[in-house]
C-alpha positions as CSV (number, residue, x, y, z in Angstrom):
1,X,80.6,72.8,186.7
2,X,77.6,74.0,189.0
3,X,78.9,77.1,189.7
4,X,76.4,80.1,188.8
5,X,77.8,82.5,186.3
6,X,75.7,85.3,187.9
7,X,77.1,87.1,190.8
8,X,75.2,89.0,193.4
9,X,76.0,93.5,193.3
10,X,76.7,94.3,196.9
11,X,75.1,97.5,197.6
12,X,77.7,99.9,198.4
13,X,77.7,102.5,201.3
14,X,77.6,106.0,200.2
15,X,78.4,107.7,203.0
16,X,81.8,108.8,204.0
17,X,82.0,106.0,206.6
18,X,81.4,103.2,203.9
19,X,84.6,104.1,202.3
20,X,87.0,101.3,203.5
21,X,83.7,98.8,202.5
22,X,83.9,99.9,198.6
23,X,88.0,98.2,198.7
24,X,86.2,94.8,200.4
25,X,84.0,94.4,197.7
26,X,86.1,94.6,194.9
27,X,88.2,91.9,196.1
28,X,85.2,89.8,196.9
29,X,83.6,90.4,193.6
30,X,87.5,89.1,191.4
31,X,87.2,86.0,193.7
32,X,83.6,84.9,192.8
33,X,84.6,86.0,189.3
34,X,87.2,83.4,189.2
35,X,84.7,80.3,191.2
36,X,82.3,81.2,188.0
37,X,84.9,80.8,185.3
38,X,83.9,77.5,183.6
39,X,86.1,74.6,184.1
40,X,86.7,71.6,181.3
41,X,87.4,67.7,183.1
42,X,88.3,65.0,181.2
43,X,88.2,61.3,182.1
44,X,91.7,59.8,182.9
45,X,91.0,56.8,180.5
46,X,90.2,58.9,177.5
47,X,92.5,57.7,174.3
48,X,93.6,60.4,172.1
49,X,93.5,59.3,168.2
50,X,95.4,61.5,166.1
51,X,95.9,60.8,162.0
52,X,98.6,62.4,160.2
53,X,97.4,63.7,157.1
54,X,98.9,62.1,154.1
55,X,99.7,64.6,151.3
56,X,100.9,63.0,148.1
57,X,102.5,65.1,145.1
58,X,103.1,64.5,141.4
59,X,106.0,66.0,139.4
60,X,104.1,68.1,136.6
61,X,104.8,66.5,132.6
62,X,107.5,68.2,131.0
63,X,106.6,71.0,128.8
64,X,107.1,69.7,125.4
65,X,110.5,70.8,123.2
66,X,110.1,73.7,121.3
67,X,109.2,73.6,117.7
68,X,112.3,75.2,115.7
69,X,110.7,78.2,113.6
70,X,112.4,78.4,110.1
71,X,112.7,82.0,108.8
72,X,111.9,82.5,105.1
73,X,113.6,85.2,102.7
74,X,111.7,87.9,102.0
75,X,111.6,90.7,99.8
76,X,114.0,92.4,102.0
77,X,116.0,90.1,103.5
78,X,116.5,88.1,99.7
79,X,120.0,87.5,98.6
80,X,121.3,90.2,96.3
81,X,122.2,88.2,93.8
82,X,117.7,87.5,94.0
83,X,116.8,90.6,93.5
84,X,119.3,92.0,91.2
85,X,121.3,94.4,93.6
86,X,125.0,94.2,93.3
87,X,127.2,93.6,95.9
88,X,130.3,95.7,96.8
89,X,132.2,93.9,95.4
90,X,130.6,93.7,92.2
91,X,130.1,97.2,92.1
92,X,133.7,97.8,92.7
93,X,134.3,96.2,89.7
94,X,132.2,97.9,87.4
95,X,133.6,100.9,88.9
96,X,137.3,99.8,88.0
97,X,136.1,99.2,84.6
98,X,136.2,102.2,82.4
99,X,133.2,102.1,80.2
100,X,133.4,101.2,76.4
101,X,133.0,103.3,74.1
102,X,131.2,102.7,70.8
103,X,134.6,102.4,67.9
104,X,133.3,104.5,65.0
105,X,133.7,102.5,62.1
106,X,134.8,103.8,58.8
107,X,132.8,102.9,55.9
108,X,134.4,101.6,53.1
109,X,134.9,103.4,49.9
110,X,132.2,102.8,47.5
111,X,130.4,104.5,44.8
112,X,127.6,103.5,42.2
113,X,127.3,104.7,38.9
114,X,123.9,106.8,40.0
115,X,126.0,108.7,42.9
116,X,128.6,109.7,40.0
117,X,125.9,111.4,37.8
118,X,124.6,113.1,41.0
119,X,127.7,114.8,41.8
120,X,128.8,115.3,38.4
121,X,125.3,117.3,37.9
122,X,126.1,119.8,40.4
123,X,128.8,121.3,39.1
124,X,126.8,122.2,35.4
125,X,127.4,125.8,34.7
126,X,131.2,125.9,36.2
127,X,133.7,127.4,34.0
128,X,136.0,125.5,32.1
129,X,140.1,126.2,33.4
130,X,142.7,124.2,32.4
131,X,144.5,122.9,35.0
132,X,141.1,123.3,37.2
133,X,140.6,120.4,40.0
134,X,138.8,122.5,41.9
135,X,134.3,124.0,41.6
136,X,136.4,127.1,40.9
137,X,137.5,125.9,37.4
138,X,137.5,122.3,36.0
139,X,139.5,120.8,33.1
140,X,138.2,117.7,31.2
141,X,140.2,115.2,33.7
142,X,140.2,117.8,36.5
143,X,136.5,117.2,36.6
144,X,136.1,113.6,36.3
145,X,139.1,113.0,38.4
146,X,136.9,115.7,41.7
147,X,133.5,113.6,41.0
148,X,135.0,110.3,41.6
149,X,136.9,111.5,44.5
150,X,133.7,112.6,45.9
151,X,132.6,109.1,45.9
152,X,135.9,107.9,47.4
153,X,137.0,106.2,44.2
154,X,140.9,107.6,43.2
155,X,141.5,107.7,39.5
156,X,144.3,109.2,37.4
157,X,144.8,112.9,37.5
158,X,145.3,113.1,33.0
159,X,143.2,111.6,30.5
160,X,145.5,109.8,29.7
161,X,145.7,108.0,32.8
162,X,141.9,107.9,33.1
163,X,142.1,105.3,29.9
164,X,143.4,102.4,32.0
165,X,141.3,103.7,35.1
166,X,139.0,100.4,34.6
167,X,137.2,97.7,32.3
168,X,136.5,99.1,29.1
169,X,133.0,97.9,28.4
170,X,131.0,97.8,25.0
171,X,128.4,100.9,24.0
172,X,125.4,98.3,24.8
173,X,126.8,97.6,27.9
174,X,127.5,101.2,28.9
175,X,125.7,102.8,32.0
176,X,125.5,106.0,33.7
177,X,128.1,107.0,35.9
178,X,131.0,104.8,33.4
179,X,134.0,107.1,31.9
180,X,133.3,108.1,28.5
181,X,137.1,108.8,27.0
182,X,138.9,109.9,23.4
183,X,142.3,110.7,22.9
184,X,142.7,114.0,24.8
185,X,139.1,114.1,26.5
186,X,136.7,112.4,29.5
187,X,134.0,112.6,30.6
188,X,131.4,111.1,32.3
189,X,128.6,109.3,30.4
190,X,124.8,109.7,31.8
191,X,122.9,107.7,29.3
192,X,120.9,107.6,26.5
193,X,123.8,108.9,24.8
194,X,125.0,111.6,26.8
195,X,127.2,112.7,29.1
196,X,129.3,116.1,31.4
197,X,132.4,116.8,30.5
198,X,134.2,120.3,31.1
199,X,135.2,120.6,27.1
200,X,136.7,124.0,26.0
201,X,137.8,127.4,27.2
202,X,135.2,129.6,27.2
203,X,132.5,127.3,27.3
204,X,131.1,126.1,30.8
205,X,130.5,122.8,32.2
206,X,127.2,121.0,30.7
207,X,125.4,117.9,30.2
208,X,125.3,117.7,26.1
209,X,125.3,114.4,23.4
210,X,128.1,113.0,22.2
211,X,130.4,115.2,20.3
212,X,132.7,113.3,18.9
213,X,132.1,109.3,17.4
214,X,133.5,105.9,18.6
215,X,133.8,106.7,22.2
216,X,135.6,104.4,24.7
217,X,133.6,103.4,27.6
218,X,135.1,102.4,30.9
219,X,133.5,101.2,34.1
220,X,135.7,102.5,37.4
221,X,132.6,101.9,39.6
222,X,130.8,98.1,40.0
């Protein structure tokens, strides 16, 4: 490996004779390119060593299980019966069900001695008819026979009736509102010792004392 890498320039004939020179030189110059390219020798008892590389791998853990997520009810997704929505079913129901109606509820016929005078008051000044049920004309037991009715107690339409109407009480026990009777006239007692009664023709309906003595008193009303 002497060989010099540097290679003499051969001057080159310019003139028209040196022409067939310029093709000589060329080749001359690729052959001493060649003798200069450098050359690599190697002893016949060299040992050649060569190691495989030993590459060892390892199986990566496996990734752990998954946790299992539990998913809580919430405010939306809570069960109907939770938050007080009604299912179909339910609601088809209800539907099906006509709804009740409140039953009225008749109340039961009652009166009080008090209510008796108040009625019986209203009609002072109507004229007397005989016959007369009616705030167009009133007889004795025509009158006393309308105010009870008013109260839903039904009595007797004649006086005579009107005697066995209740209890006969004493005159210390009398109250307002108890039938106050004779033989052939009623009427109704309002205490202290008076009472209504529709008494003659020609005289209206008023609130007067007694006009006759030993009266029969009888309690219709409790």
């Amino acid at each position: 490996m002497g060989a010099s890498s540097a290679a003499a320039v051969p001057e080159i004939d310019s003139s028209p004779s040196g022409a067939g020179t310029l093709a000589n030189v060329t080749a001359d110059t690729k052959r001493d390119s060649v003798a200069t390219s450098p050359t690599v020798t190697v002893d016949a008892d060299v040992e050649w060593d060569f190691t495989a590389a030993v590459v060892s791998s390892e199986a990566p853990p496996p990734p752990p299980p998954p946790t299992p997520t539990v998913q809580r009810p919430t405010a939306d997704t809570a069960p109907a019966a939770r938050t007080g929505e009604r299912t179909a079913p339910q609601q088809q129901q209800e539907q099906a069900e006509p709804a009740s109606e409140p039953q009225e509820t008749a109340e039961p016929a009652s009166g009080s001695g008090s209510a008796v005078v108040d009625i019986a008051r209203r009609y002072i000044g109507t004229p007397y008819v005989y016959g007369g049920t009616s705030p167009g004309g009133f007889d004795c037991s025509g009158f006393t026979a309308y105010v009870y009715a008013q109260v839903g107690v039904s009595i007797p339409r004649s006086s005579s009736g009107q005697r066995n109407a209740g209890r006969v009480v004493s005159a210390s026990e009398a109250r307002p509102g108890d039938l106050v009777w004779w033989p052939g006239h009623v009427g109704i007692y309002t205490g202290n010792g008076q009472h209504i009664a529709a008494r003659n023709p020609g005289t209206p309906l008023h609130e007067s004392g007694m006009h006759r003595g030993s009266p029969t008193f009888i309690r219709v009303v409790e």
